[in-house]
C-alpha positions in Angstrom: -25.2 8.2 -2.0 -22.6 6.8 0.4 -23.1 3.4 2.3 -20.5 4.0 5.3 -20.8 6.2 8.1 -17.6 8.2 9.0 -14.8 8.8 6.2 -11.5 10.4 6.5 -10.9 14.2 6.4 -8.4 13.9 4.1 -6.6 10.8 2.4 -6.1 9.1 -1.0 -9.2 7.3 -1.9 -9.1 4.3 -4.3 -11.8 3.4 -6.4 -12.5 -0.3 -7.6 -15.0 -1.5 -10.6 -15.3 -5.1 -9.7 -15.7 -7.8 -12.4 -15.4 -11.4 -12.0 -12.7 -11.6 -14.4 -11.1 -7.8 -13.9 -11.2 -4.7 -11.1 -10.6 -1.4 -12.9 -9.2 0.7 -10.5 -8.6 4.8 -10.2 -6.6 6.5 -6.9 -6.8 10.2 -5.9 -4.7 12.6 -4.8 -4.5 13.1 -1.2 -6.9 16.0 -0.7 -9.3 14.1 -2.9 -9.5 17.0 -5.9 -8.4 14.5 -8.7 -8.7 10.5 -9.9 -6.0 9.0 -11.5 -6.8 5.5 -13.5 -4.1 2.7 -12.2 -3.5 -0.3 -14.3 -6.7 -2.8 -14.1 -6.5 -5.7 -11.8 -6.5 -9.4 -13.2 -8.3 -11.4 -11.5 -6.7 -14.6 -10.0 -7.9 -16.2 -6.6 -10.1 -14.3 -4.2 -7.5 -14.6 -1.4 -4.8 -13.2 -3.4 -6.9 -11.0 -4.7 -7.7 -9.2 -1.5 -3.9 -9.7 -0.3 -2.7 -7.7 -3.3 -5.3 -4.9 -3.1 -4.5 -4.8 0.5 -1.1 -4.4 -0.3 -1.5 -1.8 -2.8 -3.8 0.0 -0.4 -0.9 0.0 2.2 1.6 1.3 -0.5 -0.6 3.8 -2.0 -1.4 5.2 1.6 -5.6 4.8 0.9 -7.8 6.1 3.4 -11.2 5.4 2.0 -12.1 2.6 -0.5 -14.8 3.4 -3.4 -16.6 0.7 -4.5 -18.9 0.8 -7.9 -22.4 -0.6 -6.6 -24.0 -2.3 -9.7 -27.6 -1.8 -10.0 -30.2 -2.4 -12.6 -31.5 0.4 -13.8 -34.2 0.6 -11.8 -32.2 1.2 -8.9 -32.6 -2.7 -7.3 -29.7 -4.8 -6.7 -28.3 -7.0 -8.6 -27.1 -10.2 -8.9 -23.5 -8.8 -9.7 -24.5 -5.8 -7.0 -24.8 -8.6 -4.3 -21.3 -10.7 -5.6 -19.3 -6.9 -4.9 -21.4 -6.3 -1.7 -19.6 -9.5 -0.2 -16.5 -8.9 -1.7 -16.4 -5.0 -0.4 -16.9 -6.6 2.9 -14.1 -9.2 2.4 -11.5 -6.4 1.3 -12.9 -4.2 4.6 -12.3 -6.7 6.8 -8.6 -7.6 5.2 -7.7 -4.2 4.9 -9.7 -2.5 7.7 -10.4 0.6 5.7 -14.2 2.1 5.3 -16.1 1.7 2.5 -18.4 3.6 0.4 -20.4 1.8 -2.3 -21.5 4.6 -5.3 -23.9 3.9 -8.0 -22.1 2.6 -10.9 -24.7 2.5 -13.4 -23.6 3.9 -16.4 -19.9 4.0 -15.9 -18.9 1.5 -18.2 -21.1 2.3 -20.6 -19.6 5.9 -20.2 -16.4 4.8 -20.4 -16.9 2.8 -23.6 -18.8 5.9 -25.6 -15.7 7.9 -24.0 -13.1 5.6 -25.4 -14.8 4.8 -28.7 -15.2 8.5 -29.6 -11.4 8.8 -29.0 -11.4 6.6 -31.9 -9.5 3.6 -29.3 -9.4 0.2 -31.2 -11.7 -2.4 -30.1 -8.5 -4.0 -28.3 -7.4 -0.6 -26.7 -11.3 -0.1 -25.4 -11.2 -3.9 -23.9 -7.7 -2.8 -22.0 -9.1 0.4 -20.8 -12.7 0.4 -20.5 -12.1 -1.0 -16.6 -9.6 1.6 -15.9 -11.7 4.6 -17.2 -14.9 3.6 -15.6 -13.2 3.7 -12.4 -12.0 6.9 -13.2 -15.4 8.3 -13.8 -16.6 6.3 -10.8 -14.4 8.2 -8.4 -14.6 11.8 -10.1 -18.7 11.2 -9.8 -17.6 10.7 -6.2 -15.2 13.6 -5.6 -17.8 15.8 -7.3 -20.3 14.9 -4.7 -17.7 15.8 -2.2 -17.0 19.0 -3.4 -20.1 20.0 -3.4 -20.9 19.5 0.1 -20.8 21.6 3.1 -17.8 22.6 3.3 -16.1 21.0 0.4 -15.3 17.7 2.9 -16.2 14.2 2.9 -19.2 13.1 4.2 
């Protein structure tokens, strides 16, 4: 379920799986109806970090940022679920865009069964398992949109 309290009618939304080392990352169209995977982030510095996804944010015209909430399966947070908790704030406060955090749990692991049955190399699943899981991320999110009253966002 969403964390954030008003979202934009209507507006790209960009999705980010965050890992220490890489942030896949998946954009929508503008009336939010598909997810489109962009090339994963690497990782350098956190201030640059932020700068750049600001800056794509900006160029991209984002609305609404998506971020993957890890959590155990149990549902608690985690240890990596409090690390993007701080960073969504961060990239909030940089960028001054809302932020919803969505379950993430079984994205990547998605995402790798996904790839793998596609017969993708072990090098081509490391390139695009980020990307994907994104992907699946934000279509998990647009689904739940759809299916709202009225088809909006929350």
């Amino acid at each position: 379920m969403p964390d954030s309290a008003q979202q934009p009618p209507f507006g790209r939304i960009l999705a980010l799986d965050v890992g220490k080392k890489r942030i896949g990352l998946a954009i929508s169209d503008a009336l939010g109806i598909t997810a489109q995977g962009l090339p994963t982030f690497a990782r350098t510095r956190i201030r640059e970090d932020l700068s750049r996804l600001t800056e794509l944010m900006r160029e991209r015209e984002v609305k609404l940022l998506l971020i993957g909430k890890p959590l155990h399966m149990s549902g608690q947070n985690s240890r990596q679920g409090e690390y993007t908790l701080e960073f969504g704030e961060r990239l909030r406060r940089k960028s001054g865009l809302p932020v919803v955090y969505w379950d993430e749990r079984l994205t990547s692991v998605e995402a790798e069964r996904v790839l793998r049955a596609g017969g993708a190399t072990l090098e081509q699943r490391k390139k695009a398992v980020d990307r994907l899981a994104a992907v699946l991320l934000l279509e998990s999110y647009l689904d739940s949109i759809s299916q709202s009253p009225g088809g909006e966002f929350e």
